[in-house]
VEXDREN-2710 file (C-alpha; in Angstrom, 1 decimal):
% VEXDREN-2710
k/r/px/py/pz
1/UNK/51.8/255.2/240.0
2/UNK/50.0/256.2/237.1
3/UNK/47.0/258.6/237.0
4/UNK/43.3/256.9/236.0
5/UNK/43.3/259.6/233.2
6/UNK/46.3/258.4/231.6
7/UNK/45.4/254.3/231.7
8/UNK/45.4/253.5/228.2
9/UNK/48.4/255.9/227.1
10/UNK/51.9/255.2/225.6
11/UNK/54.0/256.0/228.3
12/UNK/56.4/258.3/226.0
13/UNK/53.3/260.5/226.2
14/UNK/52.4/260.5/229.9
15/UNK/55.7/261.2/230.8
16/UNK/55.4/264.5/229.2
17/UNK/52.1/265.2/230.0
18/UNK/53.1/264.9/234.0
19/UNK/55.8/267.0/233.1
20/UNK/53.5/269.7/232.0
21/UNK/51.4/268.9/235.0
22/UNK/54.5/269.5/237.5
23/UNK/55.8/272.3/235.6
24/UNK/52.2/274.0/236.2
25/UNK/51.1/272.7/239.5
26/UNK/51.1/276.4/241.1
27/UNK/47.9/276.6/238.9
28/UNK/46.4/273.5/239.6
29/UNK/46.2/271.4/236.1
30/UNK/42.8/269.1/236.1
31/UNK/42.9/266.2/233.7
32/UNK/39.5/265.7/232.8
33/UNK/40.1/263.5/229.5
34/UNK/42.5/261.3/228.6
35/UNK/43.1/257.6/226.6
36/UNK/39.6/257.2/224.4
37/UNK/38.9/254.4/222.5
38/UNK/35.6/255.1/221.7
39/UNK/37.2/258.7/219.6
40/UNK/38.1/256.4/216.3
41/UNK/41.4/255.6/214.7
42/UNK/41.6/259.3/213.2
43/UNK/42.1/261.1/216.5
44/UNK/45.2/261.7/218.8
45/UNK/43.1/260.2/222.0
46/UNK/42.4/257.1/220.5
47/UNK/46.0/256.3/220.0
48/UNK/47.0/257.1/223.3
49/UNK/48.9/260.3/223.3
50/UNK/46.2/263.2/223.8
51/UNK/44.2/264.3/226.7
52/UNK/41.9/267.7/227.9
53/UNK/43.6/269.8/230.7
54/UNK/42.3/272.6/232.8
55/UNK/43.9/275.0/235.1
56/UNK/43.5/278.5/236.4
57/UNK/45.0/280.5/233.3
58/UNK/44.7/278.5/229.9
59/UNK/47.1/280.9/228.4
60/UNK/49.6/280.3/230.7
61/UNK/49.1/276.4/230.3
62/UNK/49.2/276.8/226.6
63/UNK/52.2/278.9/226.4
64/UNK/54.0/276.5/228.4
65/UNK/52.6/273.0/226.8
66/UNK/53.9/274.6/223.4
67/UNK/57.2/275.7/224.5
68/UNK/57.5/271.5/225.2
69/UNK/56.6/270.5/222.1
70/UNK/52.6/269.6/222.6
71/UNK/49.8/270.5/219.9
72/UNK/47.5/272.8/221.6
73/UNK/43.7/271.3/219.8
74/UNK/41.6/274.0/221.4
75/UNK/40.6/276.3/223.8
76/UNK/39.1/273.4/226.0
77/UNK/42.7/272.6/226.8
78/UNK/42.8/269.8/224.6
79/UNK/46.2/269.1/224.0
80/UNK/48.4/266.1/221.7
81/UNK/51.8/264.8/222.3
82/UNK/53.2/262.9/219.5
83/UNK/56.7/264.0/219.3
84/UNK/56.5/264.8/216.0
85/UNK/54.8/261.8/214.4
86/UNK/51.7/262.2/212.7
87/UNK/48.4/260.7/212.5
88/UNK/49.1/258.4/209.6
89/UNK/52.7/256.9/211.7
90/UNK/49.9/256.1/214.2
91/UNK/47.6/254.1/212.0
92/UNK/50.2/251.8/210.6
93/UNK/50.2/250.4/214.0
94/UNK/54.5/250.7/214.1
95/UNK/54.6/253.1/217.0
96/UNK/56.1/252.0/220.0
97/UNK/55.4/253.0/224.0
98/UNK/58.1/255.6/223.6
99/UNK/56.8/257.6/220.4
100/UNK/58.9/255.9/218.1
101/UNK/58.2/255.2/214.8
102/UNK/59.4/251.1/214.2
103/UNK/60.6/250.5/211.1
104/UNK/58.5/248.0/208.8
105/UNK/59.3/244.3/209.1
106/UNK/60.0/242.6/205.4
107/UNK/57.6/240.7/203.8
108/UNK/54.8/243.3/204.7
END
């Protein structure tokens, strides 16, 4: 079942973000933001793969969400999965459910 914070994500994303949540639950990880569509085409959240985590030691959650590949955004715990794709991949509206960048279809 998935978390109410994550409705709205690509599921390539949530699946690491409850990774990082399992791998961290001896310090209690909060999700208190995830999917927003209100945050506009040039943010991670809008696009489904970002969300704002909280636990008992931030440094500890930040040294672990880097060491799986996430971009730490800030202090707040704001964090992105994209696995390696970049804003611009996102707005061309070819990424898939499993972070994948599709390739373009002829004609277009």
């Amino acid at each position: 079942m998935i978390r109410a914070e994550f409705t709205g994500m690509l599921p390539g994303a949530i699946e690491k973000f409850e990774g990082l949540l399992s791998k961290m639950a001896k310090l209690g990880p909060q999700v208190v933001k995830g999917y927003d569509a209100s945050a506009g085409r040039d943010n991670f959240a809008y696009w489904g793969v970002a969300a704002r985590i909280q636990c008992a030691k931030m440094a500890d959650l930040k040294e672990a969400a880097v060491a799986l590949g996430f971009l730490w955004l800030s202090d707040d715990g704001d964090l992105v999965y994209t696995d390696g794709l970049l804003i611009d991949d996102f707005q061309t509206f070819r990424v898939n459910g499993n972070l994948e960048l599709m390739p373009e279809k002829e004609g277009m």
